[in-house]
N, C-alpha and C positions, 0 to 999 in steps of 0.2 A: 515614740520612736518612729515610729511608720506615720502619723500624722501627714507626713508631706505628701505623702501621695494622694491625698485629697486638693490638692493645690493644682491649679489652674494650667500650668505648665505637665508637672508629671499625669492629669487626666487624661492632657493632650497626646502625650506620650502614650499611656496607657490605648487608647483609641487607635491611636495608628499601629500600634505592632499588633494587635491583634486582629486590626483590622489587615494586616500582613498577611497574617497568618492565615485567615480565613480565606482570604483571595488564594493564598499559595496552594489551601487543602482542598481547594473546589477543583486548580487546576489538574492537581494530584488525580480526584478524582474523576476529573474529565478525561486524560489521559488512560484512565485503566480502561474506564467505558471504552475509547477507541482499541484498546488492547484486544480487552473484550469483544469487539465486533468482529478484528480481525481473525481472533482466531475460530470466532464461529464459522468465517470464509473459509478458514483452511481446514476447517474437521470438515464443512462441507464438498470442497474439494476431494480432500481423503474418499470420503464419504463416496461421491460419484467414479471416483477412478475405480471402484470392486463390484459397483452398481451391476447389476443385468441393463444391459443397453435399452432404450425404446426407439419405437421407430418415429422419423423425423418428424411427420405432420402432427404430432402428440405434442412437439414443441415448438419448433418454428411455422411462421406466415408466412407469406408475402406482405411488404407494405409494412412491415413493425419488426422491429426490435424487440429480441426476445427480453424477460426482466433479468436483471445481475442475478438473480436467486438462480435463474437460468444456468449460468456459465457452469462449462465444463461439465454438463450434462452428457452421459454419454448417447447416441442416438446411431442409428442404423438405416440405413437407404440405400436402394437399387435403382438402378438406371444405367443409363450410357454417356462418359464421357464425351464432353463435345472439345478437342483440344486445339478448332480452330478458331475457338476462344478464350484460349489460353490466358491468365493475367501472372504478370510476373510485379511483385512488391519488391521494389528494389532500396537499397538501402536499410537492410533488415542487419542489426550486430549479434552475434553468436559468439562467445568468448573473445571476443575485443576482433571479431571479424568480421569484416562488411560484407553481406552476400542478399542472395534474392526469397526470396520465398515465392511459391510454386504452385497459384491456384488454377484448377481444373474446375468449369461450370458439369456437374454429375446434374444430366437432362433426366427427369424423372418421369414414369406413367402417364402423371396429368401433364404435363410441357410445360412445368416450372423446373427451374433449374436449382442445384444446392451447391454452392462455391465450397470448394473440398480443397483444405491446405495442406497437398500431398505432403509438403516437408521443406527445408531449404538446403541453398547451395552455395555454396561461397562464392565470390564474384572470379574474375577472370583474369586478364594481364591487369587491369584496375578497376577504381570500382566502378565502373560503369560498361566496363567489357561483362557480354552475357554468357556464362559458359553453359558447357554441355551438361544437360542433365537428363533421368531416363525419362522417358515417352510414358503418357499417361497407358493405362490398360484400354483394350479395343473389348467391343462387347459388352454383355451385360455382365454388369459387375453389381458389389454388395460392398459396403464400406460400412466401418465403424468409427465410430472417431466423438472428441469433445465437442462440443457448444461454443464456438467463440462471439463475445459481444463487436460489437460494429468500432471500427475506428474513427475514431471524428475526421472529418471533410478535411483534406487539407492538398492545394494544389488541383492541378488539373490531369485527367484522364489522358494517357498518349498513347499514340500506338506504332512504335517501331519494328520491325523485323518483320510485318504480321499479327505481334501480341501487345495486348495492352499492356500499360507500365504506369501504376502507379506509386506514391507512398503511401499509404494509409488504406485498409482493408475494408472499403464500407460497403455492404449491398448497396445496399437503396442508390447511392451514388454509381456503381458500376454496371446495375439493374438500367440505367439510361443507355450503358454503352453495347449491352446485349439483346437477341432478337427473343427473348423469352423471358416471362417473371419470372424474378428471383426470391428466394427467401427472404426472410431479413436479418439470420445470423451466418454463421458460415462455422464449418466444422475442420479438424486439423485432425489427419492419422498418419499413421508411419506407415512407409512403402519403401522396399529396401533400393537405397542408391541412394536416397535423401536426406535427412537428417529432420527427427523428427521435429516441431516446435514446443518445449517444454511449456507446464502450465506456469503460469506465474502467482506463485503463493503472496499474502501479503506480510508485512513487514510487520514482526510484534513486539521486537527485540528494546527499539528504537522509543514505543512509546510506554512500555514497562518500567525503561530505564527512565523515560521523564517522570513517571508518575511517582517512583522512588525520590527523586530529587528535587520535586517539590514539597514533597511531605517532611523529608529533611531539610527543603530551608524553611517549612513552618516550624517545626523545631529548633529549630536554632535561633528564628526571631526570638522564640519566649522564652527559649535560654537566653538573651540576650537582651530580652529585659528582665528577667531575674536578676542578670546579672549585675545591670544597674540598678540596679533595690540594692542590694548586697552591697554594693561600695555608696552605694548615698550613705546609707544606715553608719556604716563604718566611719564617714565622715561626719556626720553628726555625733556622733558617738562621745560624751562629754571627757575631755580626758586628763589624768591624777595630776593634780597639781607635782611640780617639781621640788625637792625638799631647798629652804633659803641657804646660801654658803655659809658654812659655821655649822647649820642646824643638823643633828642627825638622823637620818633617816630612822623614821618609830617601827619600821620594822625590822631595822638592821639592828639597833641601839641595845644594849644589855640592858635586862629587867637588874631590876636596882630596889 
């Protein structure tokens, strides 16, 4: 009865849907590993926001980019604002709102500077109008704040009003445009009048739900060649002759 499946055609068959399915459970399982990863970022996260703070030179350089494992580390520095090098990142969204973010070079002991993301501010009559926002602190100060990693390059450094303006947050590229090294991360705290910049967790949701839906469409290939075994079989399936007209059915027929 099952004979055919040895046949050149159903082997054929045979091969590819499971070779389906094997493709489908690798990606399944690809998919969770990513899940996996992310959410080790986000307990790490968690992780550092209850942290005891360190202090900065324990984590950032100058000249390099701290590692990802880095981010959102909490870290602590003293020094004096320098706010006549103020850099304002413009084109920043905050709830579907175009505004600026608001970095202050914090001039440290040795005369390396730590770019400190007081916070943002929404833009002005448009987006390119700069509005008011508070004045950094005078004197020595002390700051806490996360680790943020560097933004890729993009565009050119400008400097309107007085303050530089760029899109994209990178040391090392903005370290050209100031009279002192800079670190190579840059750190983000809340200072009232600003709005502070939330961390960004990553997304887990998105590859949980693929790794689910691969695995059920490897399931469903092999449902789906079961399912054609089940109706070949049925069709092969030799079947009762029909009784002749006249004749009577021997099962129907009275015993006599």
């Amino acid at each position: 009865m099952y004979r055919f499946l040895l046949t050149r055609r159903w082997l054929g068959l045979a091969a590819l849907m499971f070779g389906l399915a094997v493709v489908m459970v690798g990606l399944g399982n690809w998919q969770l590993s990513r899940y996996q990863q992310k959410s080790a970022i986000n307990e790490r996260i968690d992780a550092a926001a209850v942290a005891a703070p360190v202090a900065v030179e324990n984590v950032l350089v100058t000249g390099r980019a701290p590692a990802r494992e880095q981010r959102y580390t909490r870290v602590t520095a003293t020094g004096r604002y320098d706010p006549t090098n103020e850099i304002l990142a413009r084109g920043r969204t905050i709830d579907d709102r175009v505004g600026y973010e608001i970095l202050t070079p914090l001039v440290l002991p040795d005369g390396t500077a730590l770019l400190v993301d007081r916070g943002w501010v929404p833009a002005g009559a448009n987006a390119l109008a700069i509005p008011e926002y508070p004045a950094a602190p005078t004197g020595d100060v002390t700051v806490t704040g996360a680790v943020r990693l560097p933004e890729r390059q993009l565009g050119k450094v400008e400097r309107t009003g007085g303050r530089l303006q760029v899109r994209r947050i990178n040391p090392a590229q903005l370290g050209r445009e100031l009279p002192y090294p800079v670190l190579g991360g840059y750190v983000s705290i809340e200072q009232d009048g600003l709005r502070p910049v939330s961390v960004e967790y990553e997304g887990t949701l998105q590859n949980g739900g693929y790794a689910l839906q691969w695995w059920a469409f490897a399931a469903l290939t092999l449902v789906g060649y079961v399912h054609l075994v089940r109706k070949q079989v049925r069709e092969n399936r030799p079947q009762s002759p029909e009784p002749a007209d006249g004749e009577p059915d021997r099962e129907s027929a009275p015993a006599g």
